[in-house]
N, C-alpha and C positions, 0 to 999 in steps of 0.2 A: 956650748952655747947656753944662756942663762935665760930663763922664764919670769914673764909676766904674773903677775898677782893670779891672774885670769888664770894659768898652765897655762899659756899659748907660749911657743917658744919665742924670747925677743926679736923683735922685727919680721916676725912672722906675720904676712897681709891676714886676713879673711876675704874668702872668695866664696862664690858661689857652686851650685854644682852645676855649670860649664867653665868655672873655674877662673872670671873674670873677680877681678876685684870687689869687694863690697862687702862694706860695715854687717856688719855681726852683733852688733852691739845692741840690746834690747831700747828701746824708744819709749815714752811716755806718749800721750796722747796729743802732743802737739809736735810730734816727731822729735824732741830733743835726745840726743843720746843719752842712754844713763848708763851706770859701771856694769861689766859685765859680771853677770849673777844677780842682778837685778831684775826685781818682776816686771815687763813691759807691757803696754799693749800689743797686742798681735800686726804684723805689720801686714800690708794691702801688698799682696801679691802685685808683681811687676812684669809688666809685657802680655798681661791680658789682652787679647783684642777681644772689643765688644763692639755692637751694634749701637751708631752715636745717640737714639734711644735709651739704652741701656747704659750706656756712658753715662750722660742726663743720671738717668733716674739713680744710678752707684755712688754719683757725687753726691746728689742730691741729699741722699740716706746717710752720707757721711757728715756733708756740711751741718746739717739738723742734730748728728750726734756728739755734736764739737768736735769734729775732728777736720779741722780744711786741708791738715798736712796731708793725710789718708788722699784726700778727696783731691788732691793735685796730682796725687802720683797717675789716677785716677784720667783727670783731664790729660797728664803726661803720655799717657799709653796711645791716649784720641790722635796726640799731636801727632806722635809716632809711627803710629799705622794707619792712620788715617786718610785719605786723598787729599793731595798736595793743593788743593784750593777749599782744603778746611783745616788746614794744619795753622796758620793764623789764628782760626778762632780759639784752639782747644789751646794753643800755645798763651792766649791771652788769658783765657779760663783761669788756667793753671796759676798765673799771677796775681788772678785775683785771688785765688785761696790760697796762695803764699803771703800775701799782703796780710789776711785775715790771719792768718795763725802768726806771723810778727806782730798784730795789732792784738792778739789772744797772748804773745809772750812780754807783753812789754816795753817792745819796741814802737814806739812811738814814730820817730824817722821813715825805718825801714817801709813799717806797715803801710803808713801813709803816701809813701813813692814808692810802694809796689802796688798798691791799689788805684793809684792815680795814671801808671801805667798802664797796669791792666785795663782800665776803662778807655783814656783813651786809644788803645789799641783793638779794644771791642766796638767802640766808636769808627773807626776807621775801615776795621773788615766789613762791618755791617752797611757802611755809606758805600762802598764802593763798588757795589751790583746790585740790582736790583730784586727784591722781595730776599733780603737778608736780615731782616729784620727779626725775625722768628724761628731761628731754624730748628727744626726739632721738638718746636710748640716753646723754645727758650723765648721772653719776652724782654730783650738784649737791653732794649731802653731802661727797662726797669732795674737790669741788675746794672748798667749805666748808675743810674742814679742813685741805686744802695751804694754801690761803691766810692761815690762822690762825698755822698752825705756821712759816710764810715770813716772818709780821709778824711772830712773836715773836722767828725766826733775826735777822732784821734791826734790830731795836728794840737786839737783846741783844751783837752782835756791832758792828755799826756798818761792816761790810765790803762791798763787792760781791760780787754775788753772780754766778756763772755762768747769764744764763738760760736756754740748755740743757738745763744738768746738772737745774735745777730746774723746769722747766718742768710744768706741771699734766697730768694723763692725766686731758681731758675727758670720755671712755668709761670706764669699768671694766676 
């Protein structure tokens, strides 16, 4: 059998250790794969449950560090283990920081109809019972509207954006 530049032997997966499938591959800060041997950023542990407090405040710390890719995996875990009539919200979360880190790589398109989704899909969880407006002290309307006003930055300009600089204030 013949090897990869890597030593992996060809067509050898990378798995985890429960042995499931999953890239190996070191990431940059916007989650893009880069070659293996490559210095990456540390990637956000997966299958965390946290308290959706704590969920909040872990994106939060990520969003602010440019990192939305992190900070999806992040809302992914919420969607995951979360109680089945909050699984919508974190599942929309999630799209909004997938949105921003296409709108942080240059994708113009993507970011713009993932962020346009994710809103209105925050939009809809939020309307459809009452006092969901804020859950978690999140001020939904507001990141409603960051994320409108970021689709339309993006649609209009065609640039990357800093995500950083731009980053949602999921609190008030």
């Amino acid at each position: 059998m013949g090897s990869t530049s890597s030593g992996r032997p060809a067509g050898a997966r990378d798995r985890d250790g429960e042995g499931r499938a999953r890239n190996a591959r070191p990431r940059d800060g916007l989650g893009r794969p880069l070659p293996y041997g490559a210095d990456g950023v540390a990637r956000q542990p997966e299958g965390i449950v946290r308290t959706p407090e704590d969920t909040v405040a872990e994106a939060q710390r990520l969003l602010d560090a440019g990192r939305p890719f992190h900070a999806h995996e992040v809302f992914e875990d919420a969607w995951k283990s979360g109680p089945a009539q909050e699984r919508e919200l974190w599942r929309s979360l999630a799209q909004l920081a997938v949105g921003l880190t296409h709108a942080a790589r240059g994708n113009a398109t993507g970011g713009s109809r993932l962020l346009r989704r994710g809103a209105g899909a925050v939009t809809q969880w939020a309307s459809s019972a009452a006092g969901r407006q804020r859950p978690y002290g999140m001020d939904l309307a507001r990141v409603v509207a960051w994320a409108q006003e970021l689709a339309d930055e993006v649609e209009r300009d065609g640039r990357a954006v800093d995500p950083g600089a731009r980053a949602p204030r999921l609190r008030g």
